[in-house]
BATILO-604627 format. One record per residue (C-alpha): residue number from 1; residue in one letter; x, y, z. Coordinates in steps of 0.001 Angstrom, whole numbers, plus 500000, padded with zeros to 6 digits. Layout:
residues N
doke|rovo|x|y|z
NUM|A|X|Y|Z
...
//
This chain:
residues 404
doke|rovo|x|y|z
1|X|484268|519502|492523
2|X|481014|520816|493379
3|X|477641|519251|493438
4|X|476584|521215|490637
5|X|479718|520920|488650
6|X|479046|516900|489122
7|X|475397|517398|487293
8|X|476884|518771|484651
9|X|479111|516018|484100
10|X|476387|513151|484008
11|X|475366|515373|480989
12|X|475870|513945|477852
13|X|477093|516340|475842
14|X|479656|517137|478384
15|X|480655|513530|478955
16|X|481084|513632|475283
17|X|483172|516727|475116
18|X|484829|515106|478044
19|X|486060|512379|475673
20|X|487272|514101|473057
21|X|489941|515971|475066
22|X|490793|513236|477584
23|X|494416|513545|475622
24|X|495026|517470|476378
25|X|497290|518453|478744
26|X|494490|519614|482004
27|X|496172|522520|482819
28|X|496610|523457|478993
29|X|493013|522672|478466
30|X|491713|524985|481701
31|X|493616|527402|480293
32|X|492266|527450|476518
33|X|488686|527162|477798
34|X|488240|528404|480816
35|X|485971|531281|478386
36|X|483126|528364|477506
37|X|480029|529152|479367
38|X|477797|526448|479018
39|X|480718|523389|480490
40|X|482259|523027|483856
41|X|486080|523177|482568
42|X|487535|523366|486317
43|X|485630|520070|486850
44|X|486430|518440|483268
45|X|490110|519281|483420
46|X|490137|517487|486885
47|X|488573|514696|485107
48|X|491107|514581|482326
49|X|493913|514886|485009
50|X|492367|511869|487471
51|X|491526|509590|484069
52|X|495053|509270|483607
53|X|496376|508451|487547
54|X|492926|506299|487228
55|X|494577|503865|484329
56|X|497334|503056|486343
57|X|495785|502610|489982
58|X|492662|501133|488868
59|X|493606|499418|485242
60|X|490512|497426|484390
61|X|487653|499982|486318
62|X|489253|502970|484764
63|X|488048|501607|481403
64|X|484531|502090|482634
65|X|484221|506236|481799
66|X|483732|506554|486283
67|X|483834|509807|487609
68|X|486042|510739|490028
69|X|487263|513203|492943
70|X|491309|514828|492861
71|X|491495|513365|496860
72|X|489403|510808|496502
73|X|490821|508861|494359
74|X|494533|509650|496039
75|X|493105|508269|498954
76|X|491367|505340|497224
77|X|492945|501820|497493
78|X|494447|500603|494256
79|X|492546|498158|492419
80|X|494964|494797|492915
81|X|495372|495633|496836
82|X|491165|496077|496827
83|X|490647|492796|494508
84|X|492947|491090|497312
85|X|491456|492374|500075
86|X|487569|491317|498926
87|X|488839|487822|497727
88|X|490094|487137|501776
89|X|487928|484187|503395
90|X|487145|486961|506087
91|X|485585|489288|503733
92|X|482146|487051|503230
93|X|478842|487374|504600
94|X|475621|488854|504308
95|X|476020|492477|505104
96|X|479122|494868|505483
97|X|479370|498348|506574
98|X|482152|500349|505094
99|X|482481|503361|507209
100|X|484874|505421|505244
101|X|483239|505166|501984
102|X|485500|507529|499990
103|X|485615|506805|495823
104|X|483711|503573|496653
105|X|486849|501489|494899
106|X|486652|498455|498138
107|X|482576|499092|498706
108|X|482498|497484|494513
109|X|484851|494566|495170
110|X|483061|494042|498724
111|X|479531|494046|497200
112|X|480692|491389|494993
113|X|481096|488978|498294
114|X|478210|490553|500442
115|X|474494|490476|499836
116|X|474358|493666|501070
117|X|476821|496798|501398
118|X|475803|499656|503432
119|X|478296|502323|502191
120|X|479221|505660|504252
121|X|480800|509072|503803
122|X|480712|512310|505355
123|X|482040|513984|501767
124|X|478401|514847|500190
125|X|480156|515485|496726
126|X|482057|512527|497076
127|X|479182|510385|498184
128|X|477228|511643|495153
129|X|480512|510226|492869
130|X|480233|507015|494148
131|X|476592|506217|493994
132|X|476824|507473|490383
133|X|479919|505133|489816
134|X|478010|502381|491463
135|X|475254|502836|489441
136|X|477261|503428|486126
137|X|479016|499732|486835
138|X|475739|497908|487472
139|X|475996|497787|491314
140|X|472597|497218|492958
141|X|472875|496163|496596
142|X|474975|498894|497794
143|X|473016|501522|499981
144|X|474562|504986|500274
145|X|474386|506847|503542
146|X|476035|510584|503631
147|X|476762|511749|507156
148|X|478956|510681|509939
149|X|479797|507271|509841
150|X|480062|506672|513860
151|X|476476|508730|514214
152|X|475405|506270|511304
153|X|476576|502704|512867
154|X|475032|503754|515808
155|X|471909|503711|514474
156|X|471710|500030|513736
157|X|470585|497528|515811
158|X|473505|495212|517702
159|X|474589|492752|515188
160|X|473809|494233|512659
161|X|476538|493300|510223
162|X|479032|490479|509579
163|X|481437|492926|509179
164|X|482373|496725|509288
165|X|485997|497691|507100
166|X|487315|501256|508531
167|X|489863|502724|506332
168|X|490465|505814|509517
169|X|491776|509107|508090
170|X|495095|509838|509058
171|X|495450|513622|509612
172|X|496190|515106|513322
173|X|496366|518529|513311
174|X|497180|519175|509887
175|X|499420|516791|509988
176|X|499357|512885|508407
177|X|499508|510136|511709
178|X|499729|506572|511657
179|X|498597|505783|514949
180|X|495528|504379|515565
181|X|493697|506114|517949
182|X|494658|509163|515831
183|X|492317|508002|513157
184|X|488873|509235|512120
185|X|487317|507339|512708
186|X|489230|506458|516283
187|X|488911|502804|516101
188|X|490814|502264|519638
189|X|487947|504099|521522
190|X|485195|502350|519029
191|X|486524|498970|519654
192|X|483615|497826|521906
193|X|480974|499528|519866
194|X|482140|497732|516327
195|X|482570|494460|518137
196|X|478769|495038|519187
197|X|477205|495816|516025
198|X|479199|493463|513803
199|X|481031|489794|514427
200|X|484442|491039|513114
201|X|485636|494280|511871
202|X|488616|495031|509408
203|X|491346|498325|509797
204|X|493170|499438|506593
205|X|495792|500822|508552
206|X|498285|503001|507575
207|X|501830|501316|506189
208|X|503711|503231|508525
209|X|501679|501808|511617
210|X|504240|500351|514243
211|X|503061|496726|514543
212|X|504426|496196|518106
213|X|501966|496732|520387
214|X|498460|496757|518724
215|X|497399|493870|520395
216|X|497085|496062|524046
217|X|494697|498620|521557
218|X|492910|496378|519675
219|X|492480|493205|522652
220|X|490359|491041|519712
221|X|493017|491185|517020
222|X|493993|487818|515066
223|X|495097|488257|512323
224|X|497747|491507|510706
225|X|498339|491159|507323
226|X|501108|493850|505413
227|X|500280|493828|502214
228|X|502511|495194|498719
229|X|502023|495769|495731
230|X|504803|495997|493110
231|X|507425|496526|496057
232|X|505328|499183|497701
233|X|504012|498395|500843
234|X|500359|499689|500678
235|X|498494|499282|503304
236|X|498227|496644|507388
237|X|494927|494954|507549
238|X|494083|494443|511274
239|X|491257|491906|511167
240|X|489611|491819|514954
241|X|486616|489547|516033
242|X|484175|489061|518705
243|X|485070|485510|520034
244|X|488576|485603|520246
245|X|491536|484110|522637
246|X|493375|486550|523422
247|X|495524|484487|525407
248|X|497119|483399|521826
249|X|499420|485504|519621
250|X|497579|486628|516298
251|X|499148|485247|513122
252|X|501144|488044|511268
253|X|501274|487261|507454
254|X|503443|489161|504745
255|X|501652|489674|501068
256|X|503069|490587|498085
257|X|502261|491012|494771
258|X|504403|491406|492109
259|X|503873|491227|488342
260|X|500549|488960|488244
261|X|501904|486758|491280
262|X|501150|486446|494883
263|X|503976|485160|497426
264|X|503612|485107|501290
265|X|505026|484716|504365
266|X|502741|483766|507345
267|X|504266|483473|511249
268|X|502524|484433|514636
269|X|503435|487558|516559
270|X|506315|487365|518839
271|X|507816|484235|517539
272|X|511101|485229|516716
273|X|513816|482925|514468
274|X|517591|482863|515378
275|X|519200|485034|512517
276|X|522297|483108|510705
277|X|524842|485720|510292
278|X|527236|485137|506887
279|X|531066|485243|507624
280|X|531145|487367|504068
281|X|528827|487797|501607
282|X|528029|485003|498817
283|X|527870|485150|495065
284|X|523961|485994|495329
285|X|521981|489171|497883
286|X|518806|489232|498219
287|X|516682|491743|499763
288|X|512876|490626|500710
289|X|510259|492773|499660
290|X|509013|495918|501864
291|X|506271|493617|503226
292|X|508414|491086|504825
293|X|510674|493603|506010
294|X|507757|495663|507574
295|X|505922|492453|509111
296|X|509797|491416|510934
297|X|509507|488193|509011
298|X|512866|488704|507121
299|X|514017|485914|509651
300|X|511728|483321|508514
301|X|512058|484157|505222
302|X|515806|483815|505524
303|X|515066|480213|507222
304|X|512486|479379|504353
305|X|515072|480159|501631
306|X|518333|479084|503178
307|X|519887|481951|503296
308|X|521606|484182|506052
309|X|521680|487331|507096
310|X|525016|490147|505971
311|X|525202|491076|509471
312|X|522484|490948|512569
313|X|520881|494675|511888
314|X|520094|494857|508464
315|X|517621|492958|505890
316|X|519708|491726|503499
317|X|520379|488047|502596
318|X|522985|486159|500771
319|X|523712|482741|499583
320|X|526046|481252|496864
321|X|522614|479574|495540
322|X|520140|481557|493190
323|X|516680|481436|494322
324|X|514450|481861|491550
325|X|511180|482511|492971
326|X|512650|484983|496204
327|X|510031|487622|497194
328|X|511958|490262|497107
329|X|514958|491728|495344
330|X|518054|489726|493838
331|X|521266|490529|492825
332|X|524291|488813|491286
333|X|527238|489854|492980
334|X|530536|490833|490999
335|X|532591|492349|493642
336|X|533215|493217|497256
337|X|534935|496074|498985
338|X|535525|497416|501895
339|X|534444|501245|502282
340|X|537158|503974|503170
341|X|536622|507429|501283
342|X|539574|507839|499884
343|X|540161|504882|497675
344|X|536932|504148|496902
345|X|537075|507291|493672
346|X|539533|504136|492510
347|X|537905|501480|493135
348|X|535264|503002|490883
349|X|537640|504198|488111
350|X|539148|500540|488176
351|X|535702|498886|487487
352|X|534687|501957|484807
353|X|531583|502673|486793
354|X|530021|505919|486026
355|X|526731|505117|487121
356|X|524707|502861|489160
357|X|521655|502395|491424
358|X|522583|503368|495192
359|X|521153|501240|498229
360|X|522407|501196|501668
361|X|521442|499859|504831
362|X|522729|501029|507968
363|X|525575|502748|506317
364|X|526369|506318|507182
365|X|526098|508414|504141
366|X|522229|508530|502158
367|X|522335|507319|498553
368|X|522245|510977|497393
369|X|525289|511731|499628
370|X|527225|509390|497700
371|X|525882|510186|494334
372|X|527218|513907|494714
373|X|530036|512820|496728
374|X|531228|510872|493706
375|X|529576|511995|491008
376|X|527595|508797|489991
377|X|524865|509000|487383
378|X|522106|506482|487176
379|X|521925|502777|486172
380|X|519061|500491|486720
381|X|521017|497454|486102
382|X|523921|498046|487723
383|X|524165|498370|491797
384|X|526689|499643|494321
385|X|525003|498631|497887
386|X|526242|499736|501126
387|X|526210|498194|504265
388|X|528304|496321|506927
389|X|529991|492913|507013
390|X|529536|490689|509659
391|X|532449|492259|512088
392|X|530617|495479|511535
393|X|533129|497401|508739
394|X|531513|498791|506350
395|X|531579|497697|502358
396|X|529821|498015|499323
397|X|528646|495016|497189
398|X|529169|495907|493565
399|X|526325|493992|491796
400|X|524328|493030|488513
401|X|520412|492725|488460
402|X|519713|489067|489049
403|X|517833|488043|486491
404|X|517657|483731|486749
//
């Protein structure tokens, strides 16, 4: 989108042609008026197209006629992980910086627990989209700064902010990085300078980000929280602050959320449980959702729950018990067998299955390996998972969704 194309839109016989065809099909649309002189159709087709990814990552804004950018708004955070985020006890105070400003979508929820909100993005266009959608939503103590957000902090006076969120981009050479210091910003070399113009500052970290070892990058860390959202782990939170001990391990917490609820799973770093390893498996599995499995808490959540472990390397959990409120996944259990290639075509035509949902943990052959292999279709409610038992042979656990 360009500058000019985002004038137009503000317009208001644009915004109502806009309307009227937010059901087309965009690339149908560009296509049948891509002759009409007097609208941008490039930029309203984009607009159609992001309206619709908008409904389902931002549910309740998206209902607000915003305006939005293709990338920005893949980039932006969704609006449950953002509501989460802004509602932490961390996220208070009297003024924030958000140097990677982007669609805006944490700068609204922030401004709702700061006074003030000093947003920043190098994007012109994009900055342009968010002031507008601040604007259009009521928003009055954000202040928008285009430019470079490192040239910008610098600028203010030491302490000048409770807090400063950095959501780095995560390109390096072309290519997508999760490591820190191969952000942009790079928040491993602009540790001392956050820590001197704000108390605390906040890292949306990519969920690929190794864990291990962040404390030696970031020496003020206290607090990592992995966060989900419906079973997708979205994004680490790496919450540092000025007075800090960093003779004590930070506390590592596990969020999800999952159909309108909010479980968790809170240890400190480095303190490992003893796993309980299952002889065979039980009527019940049970595997904990991607945030627990990324934050290594699988171990306590075993402990929490009762439950014990298939074998040492992988996460999944069995008991004979149903757990009815297990963050995670659960599974009734019909049948176990143990793995060998050539009678397991049988063991399939004996239990009729034709189809099923494929997981595996450390098992040889990928899901789609065994879907050609033996010409499975798909089931959502019934599951063949592959694995090892405790001795280390391998089996798969015919099961039924769990649904007590």
């Amino acid at each position: 989108m360009t500058a000019e194309e985002l004038q137009q839109l503000q317009l208001p016989e644009v915004r109502a042609f806009l309307e009227k065809h937010l059901d087309d099909d965009p690339a149908l649309f560009a296509m049948k008026h891509h002759r009409l002189k007097d609208f941008p159709v490039r930029a309203i087709a984009e607009q159609i197209a992001c309206r619709r990814k908008a409904r389902k990552k931002l549910p309740e804004l998206s209902k607000r006629n915003l305006i939005y950018s293709s990338l920005a708004l893949e980039q932006a955070s969704g609006e449950r992980a953002a509501g989460y985020k802004s509602g932490l006890p961390e996220m208070s105070g009297k003024r924030l910086m958000d140097m990677s400003g982007g669609l805006g979508i944490d700068t609204i929820f922030f401004a709702q627990r700061f006074d003030e909100v000093v947003y920043c993005e190098r994007d012109a266009v994009v900055a342009q989209v968010a002031e507008y959608n601040f604007r259009a939503l009521g928003i009055n103590n954000v202040s928008v700064i285009q430019g470079d957000s490192v040239e910008t902090l610098e600028t203010f006076s030491d302490d000048s902010f409770d807090l400063i969120f950095i959501d780095p981009a995560r390109r390096e050479k072309g290519r997508r990085s999760a490591a820190l210091e191969a952000g942009s910003p790079d928040v491993v070399s602009l540790h001392d300078l956050l820590l001197r113009k704000a108390d605390r500052f906040c890292v949306k970290a990519s969920p690929a980000l190794e864990i291990d070892g962040i404390r030696a990058k970031l020496p003020s860390l206290f607090q990592v929280i992995v966060l989900s959202v419906e079973r997708e782990c979205k994004e680490i939170l790496l919450f540092c602050r000025r007075a800090n001990d960093t003779a004590n391990p930070f506390s590592l917490k596990a969020v999800c959320l999952n159909g309108g609820k909010e479980s968790a799973i809170a240890s400190e770093a480095g303190h490992q449980r003893q796993k309980s390893i299952a002889p065979a498996p039980g009527r019940y599995l049970y595997e904990p959702d991607p945030a627990i499995i990324k934050a290594r808490l699988t171990p306590l959540t075993a402990a929490q729950f009762g439950l014990q472990f298939i074998n040492s390397k992988v996460d999944y959990l069995t008991s004979d018990r149903i757990i009815p409120d297990f963050p995670g996944r659960s599974f009734r259990v019909v049948t176990t067998v143990f793995f060998k290639p050539g009678r397991f075509k049988t063991f399939l035509k004996e239990q009729g299955i034709e189809s099923a949902s494929i997981l595996r943990r450390d098992f040889p052959l990928s899901p789609d390996e065994v879907r050609r292999r033996y010409r499975l279709g798909e089931n959502k409610e019934r599951f063949l998972i592959f694995s090892k038992d405790s001795s280390g042979r391998h089996l798969c656990l015919l099961c039924d969704r769990n649904v007590a």
